[in-house]
Each structure stands twice: as C-alpha cells, then as structure tokens.
C-alpha positions as CSV (number, residue, x, y, z in Angstrom):
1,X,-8.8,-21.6,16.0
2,X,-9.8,-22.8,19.6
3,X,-6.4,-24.9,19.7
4,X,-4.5,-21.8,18.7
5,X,-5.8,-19.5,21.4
6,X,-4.4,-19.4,24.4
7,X,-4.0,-17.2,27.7
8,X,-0.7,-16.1,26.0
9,X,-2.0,-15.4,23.0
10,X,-0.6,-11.6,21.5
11,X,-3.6,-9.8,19.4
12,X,-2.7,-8.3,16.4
13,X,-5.2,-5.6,14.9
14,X,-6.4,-3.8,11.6
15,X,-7.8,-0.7,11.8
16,X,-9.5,0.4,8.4
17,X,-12.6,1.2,6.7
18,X,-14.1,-0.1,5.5
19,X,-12.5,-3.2,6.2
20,X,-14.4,-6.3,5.8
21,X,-13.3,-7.6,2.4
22,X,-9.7,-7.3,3.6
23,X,-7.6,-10.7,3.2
24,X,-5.0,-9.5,5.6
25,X,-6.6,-11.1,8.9
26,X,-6.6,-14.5,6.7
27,X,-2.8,-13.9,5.5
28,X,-1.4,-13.1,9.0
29,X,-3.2,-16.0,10.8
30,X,-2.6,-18.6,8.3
31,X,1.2,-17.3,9.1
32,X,1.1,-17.1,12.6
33,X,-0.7,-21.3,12.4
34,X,2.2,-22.6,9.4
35,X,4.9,-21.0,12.2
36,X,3.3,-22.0,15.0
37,X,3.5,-18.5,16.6
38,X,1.2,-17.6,19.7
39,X,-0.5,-14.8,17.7
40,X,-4.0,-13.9,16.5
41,X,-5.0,-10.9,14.1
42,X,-8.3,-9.3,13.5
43,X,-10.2,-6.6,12.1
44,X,-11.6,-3.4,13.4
45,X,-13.9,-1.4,12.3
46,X,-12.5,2.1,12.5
47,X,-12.4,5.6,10.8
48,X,-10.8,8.8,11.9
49,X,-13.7,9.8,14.1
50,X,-13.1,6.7,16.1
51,X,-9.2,6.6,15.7
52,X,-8.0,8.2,18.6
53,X,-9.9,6.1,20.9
54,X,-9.0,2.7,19.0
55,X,-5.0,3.7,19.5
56,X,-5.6,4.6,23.2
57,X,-7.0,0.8,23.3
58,X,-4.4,-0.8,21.8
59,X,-2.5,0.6,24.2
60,X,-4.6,-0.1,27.2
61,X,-5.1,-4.0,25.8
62,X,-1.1,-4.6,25.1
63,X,-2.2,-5.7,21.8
64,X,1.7,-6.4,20.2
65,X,0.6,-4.2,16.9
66,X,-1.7,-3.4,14.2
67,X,-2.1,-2.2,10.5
68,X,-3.6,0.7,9.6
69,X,-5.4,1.4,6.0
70,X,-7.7,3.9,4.6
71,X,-9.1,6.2,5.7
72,X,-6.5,6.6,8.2
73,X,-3.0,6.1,7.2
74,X,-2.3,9.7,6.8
75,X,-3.8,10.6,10.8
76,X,-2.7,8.0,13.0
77,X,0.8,9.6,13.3
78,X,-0.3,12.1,15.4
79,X,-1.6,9.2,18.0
80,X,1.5,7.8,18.1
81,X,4.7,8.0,20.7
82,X,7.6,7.8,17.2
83,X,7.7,7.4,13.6
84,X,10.1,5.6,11.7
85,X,11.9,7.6,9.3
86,X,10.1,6.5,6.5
87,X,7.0,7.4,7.7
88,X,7.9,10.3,8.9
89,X,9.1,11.4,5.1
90,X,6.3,9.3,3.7
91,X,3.6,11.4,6.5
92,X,1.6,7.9,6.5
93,X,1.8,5.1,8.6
94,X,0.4,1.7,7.7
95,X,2.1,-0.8,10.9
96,X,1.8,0.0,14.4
97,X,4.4,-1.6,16.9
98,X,3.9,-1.5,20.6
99,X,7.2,-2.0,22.6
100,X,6.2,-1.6,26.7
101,X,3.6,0.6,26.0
102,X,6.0,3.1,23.0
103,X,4.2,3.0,20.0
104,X,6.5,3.3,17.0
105,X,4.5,3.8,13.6
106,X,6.2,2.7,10.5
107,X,5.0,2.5,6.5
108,X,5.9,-0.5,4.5
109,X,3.6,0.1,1.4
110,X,6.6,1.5,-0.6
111,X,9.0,-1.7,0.6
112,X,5.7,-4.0,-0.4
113,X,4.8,-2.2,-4.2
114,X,8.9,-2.9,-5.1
115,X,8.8,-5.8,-4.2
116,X,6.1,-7.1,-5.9
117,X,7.4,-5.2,-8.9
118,X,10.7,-7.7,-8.0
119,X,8.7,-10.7,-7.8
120,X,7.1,-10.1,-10.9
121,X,10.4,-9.8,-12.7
122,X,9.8,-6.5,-13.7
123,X,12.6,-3.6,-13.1
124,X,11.5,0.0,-13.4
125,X,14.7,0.9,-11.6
126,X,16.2,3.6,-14.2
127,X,13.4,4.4,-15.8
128,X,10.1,6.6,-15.8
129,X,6.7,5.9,-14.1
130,X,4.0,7.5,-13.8
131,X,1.7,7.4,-10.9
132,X,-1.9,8.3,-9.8
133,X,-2.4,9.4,-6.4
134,X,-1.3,11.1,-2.9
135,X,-3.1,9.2,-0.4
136,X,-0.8,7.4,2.6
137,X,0.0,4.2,0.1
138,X,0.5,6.2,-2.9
139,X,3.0,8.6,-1.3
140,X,5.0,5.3,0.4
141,X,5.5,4.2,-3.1
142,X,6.1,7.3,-4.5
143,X,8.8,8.0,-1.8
144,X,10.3,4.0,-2.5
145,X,10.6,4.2,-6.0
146,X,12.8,7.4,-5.7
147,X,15.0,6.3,-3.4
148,X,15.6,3.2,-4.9
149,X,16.5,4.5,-8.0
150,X,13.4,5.0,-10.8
151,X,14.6,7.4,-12.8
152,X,12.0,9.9,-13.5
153,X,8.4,10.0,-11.9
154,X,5.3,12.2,-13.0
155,X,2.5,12.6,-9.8
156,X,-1.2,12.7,-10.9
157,X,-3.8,13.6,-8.2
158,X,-7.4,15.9,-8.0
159,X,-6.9,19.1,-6.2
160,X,-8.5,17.2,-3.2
161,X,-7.2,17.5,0.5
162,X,-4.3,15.7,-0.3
163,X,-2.8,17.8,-2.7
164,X,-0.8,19.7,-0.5
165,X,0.6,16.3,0.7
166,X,1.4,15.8,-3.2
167,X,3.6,18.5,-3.0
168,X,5.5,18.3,-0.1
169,X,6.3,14.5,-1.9
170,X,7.8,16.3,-4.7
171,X,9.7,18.6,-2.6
172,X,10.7,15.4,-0.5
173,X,11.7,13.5,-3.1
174,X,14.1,16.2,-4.8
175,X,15.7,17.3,-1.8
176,X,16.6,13.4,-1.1
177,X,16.8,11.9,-4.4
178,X,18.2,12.5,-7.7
179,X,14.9,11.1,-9.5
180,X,13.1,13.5,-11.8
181,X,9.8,14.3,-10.1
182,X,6.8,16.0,-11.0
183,X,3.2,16.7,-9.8
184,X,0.4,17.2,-12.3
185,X,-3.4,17.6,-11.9
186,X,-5.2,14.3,-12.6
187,X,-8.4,15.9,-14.2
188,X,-6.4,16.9,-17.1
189,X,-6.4,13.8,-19.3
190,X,-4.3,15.4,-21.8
191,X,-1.3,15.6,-20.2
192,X,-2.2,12.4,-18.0
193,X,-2.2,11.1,-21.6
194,X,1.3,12.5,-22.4
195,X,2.8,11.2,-19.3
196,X,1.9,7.2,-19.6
197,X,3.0,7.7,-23.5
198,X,6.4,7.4,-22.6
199,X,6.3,5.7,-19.2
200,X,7.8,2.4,-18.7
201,X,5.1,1.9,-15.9
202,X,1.7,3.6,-15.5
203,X,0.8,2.8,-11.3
204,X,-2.8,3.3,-10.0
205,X,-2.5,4.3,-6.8
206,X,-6.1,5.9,-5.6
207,X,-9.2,4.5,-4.3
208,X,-10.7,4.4,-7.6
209,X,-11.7,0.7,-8.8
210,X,-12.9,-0.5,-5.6
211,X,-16.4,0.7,-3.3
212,X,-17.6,2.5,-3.4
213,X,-15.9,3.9,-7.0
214,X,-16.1,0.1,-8.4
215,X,-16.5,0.0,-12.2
216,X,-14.7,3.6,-12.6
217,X,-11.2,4.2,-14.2
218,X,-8.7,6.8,-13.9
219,X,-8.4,6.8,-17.5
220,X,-11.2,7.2,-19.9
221,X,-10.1,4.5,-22.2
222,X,-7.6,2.2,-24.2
223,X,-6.4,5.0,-26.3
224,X,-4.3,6.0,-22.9
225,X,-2.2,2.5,-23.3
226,X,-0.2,0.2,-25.6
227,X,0.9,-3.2,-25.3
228,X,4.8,-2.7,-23.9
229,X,3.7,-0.3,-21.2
230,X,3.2,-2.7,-17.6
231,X,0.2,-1.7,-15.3
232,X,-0.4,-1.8,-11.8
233,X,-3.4,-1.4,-9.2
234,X,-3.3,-1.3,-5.3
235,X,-6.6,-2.7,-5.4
236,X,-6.8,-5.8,-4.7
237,X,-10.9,-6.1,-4.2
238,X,-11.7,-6.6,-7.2
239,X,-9.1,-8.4,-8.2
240,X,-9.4,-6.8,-11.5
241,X,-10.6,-3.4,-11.8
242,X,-11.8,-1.6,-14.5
243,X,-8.5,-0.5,-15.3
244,X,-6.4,-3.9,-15.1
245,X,-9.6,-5.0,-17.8
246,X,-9.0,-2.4,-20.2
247,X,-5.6,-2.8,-19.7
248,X,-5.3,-6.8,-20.4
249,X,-7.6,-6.2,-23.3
250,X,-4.7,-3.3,-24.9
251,X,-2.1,-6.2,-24.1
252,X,-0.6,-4.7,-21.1
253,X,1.5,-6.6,-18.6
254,X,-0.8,-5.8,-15.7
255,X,-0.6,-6.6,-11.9
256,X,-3.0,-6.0,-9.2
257,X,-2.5,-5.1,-5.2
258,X,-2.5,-8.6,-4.1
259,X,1.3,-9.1,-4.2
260,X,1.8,-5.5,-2.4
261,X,-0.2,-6.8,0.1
262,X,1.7,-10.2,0.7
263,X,5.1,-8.1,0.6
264,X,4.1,-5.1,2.9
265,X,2.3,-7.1,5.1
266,X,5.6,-9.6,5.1
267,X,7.6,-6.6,6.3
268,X,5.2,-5.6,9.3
269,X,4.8,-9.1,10.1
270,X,8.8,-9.4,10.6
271,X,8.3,-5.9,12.7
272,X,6.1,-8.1,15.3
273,X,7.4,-11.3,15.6
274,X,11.1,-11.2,14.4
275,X,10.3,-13.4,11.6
276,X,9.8,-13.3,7.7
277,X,6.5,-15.4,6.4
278,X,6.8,-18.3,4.6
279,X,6.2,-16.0,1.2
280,X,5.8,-19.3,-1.5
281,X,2.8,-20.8,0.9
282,X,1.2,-17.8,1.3
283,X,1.4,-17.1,-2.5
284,X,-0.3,-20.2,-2.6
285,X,-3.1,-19.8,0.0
286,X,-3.8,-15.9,-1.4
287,X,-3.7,-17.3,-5.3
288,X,-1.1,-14.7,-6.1
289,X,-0.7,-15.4,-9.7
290,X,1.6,-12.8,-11.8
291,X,0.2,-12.5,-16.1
C-alpha cells in the first residue's frame, strides 16, 4: 500500500453502517492495484445523524466519489447537487460522483442484482418474482427488474417507515412499465406463502440475516419453498443466511449478495475511473462461487 500512495492519489469512500465487515474497500483496491490506477478506497463510519457533515467533506476533501449503504441510501439525496434518473425513480442512491465540486448521486444495486442473476445463468426476464423489501437496494432492484422486462412482481414489506416508499415503487413501476406489480404486507405469511408458490424467483431483499437480525428468516420454514423455485439474498455477511440454509436444504438454486456486490460496485467503479474491473480476477479474489 505505501508504493501505491502517492501525492496524486484520488480517495474513494464508503459511507455505511455499520460498515466494518464490508468487502467493498478490499474489491475496489485490489482493482485500482491489478489496473494500476492512482486510487485508494476506504471506509467510513457514518449514519444519518453524521451524514450531512460526511457529504460536506467529501466535498471539502475533493475525494473523486464514494458508495453509500445502509442506513443511508434512502437520505443522502437530499445532500446532493443531482440525481441520475434512476435514482431519482429508485429515491436511493448507493454511488456518489464528484465532478468540480457537482455531486451527481446515482443507484446501481438494480444494474448489479440482474446482473448477477446473468452471470448465474438464470433469466427471470418474462416471468414472476417475488420480492421482500423496500429499503434503497430493494427498491433499485425492484425498479430494474421491471424495466427490464420480469413479467409480474409481488412486493412484501412490514408497515415500517418505508412502506410509503413501497408504494410509490408500485405506482412507479406501473406508470413506467408494463410488469404486473403488487405490494403486500410481509407479516402475513399466508399470502407471502401464496406468492413464492408460483414464483419463478423468491428475492430477499431486507436486512434480515445479517446483525444485528443474524440467524432470523423472513420465512418461517421449508414448507414456503420447493426445489425448482431459485433463491436469492443481498446479504452477503454471512455468506449463508438462515434463509439460503433452509433453502439449499429444500434443494433450491440459491445465490447470495456477493455477486450483486461485484456487479454494482463494477458499475460505480466505471462511474469514477472510466474503466470496467477486471470481473473474472475479482471473482477470483472475492471467492464468488455460483451452486
């Protein structure tokens, strides 16, 4: 790392938390090093009490970019000079760009989830899904998938803060898509039940399955799955949650967040430096391996 940094160098952050067991400061640098790009990224402590003052410094300290992930995906905006126009539909940002002092907030979560989906040979494009949350990442995907053609989409969340954000998705995503959309409450298990049942896809999408919820599911048990329906998780740590377990066990094609992660970060990577990373090493150096 001393070799790397210079008095050039350009600082890219992540502002999250918590934060520490991300693996995005080791996918970044070990992108910027294989490259041999001039840049450095690291990890900041910071929630929505400490937000606004952590955007004015990236600001004041030229720093070319950052990420942003919970808790703060769905505030940041508000900090910010523009918004793409996928975050402005998605109401999330999760990549900051600074160009002379503009700061231009963008999502890729949504581009990152298809993709992975891609990579992992596995096409929901035509078909139904069904989809747990309404967070900043959950919406990006939620918003993806319509546009790029999933057929029908059923929205689970809690009647929690963001469940007003839940249905301004739905109303998003029928005014701009032809996809079938619709948004149920995720505390009744029955119909949560009925959904997956003839899903193609069943997509966790919450903070469930990592701290401080580790351990917990969004579904009570196996009964809720069968071995042709595929299963996805954001999480990433653990790399298998309680969920991906139950569902490896019911003989579920499963995948967890790690190849999102690769894939969105990919995208904002290519927003700061111009350039794509070099996907098949870093698949190698995260241990991205697909069931």
């Amino acid at each position: 790392m001393a070799e790397r940094i210079t008095g050039h160098t350009e600082l890219i952050g992540l502002m999250a938390y918590p934060i520490r067991h991300s693996s995005s400061p080791a996918m970044h640098n070990e992108a910027f090093a294989t490259l041999g790009l001039d840049y450095a990224y690291l990890a900041f402590e910071v929630d929505n009490d400490t937000l606004e003052d952590a955007v004015k410094g990236l600001r004041a300290l030229k720093l070319k970019g950052s990420n942003v992930s919970m808790p703060n995906k769905t505030v940041v905006g508000k900090y910010l000079d523009k918004l793409s126009p996928a975050a402005e539909m998605a109401g999330a940002v999760n990549t900051i760009v600074n160009e002379d002092g503009v700061l231009t907030g963008h999502i890729t979560d949504g581009i990152g989830y298809m993709q992975s989906l891609k990579d992992n040979d596995i096409d929901v494009i035509g078909k139904k899904m069904t989809i747990t949350g309404a967070g900043g990442a959950a919406t990006a995907i939620e918003i993806q998938a319509a546009l790029d053609g999933v057929k029908e989409m059923s929205i689970f969340n809690i009647k929690d803060k963001f469940w007003e954000n839940a249905e301004k998705t739905v109303e998003k995503i029928r005014a701009n898509t032809d996809c079938i959309v619709n948004l149920y409450d995720l505390d009744d298990k029955d119909k949560l039940k009925e959904e997956i049942a003839d899903s193609y896809l069943f997509a966790q999408a919450t903070g469930v399955g990592m701290k401080p919820l580790e351990g917990q599911s969004v579904i009570p048990d196996a009964s809720f799955l069968r071995p042709d329906l595929i299963v996805t998780d954001t999480i990433y740590a653990p790399r298998e949650t309680a969920l991906l377990k139950m569902a490896k066990e019911a003989g579920c094609k499963t995948m967890n967040g790690l190849g999102m992660m690769l894939f969105q970060g990919d995208a904002a990577f290519h927003l700061w430096t111009g350039k794509h990373m070099p996907i098949d090493h870093m698949k190698e150096v995260l241990d991205i391996k697909y069931d």
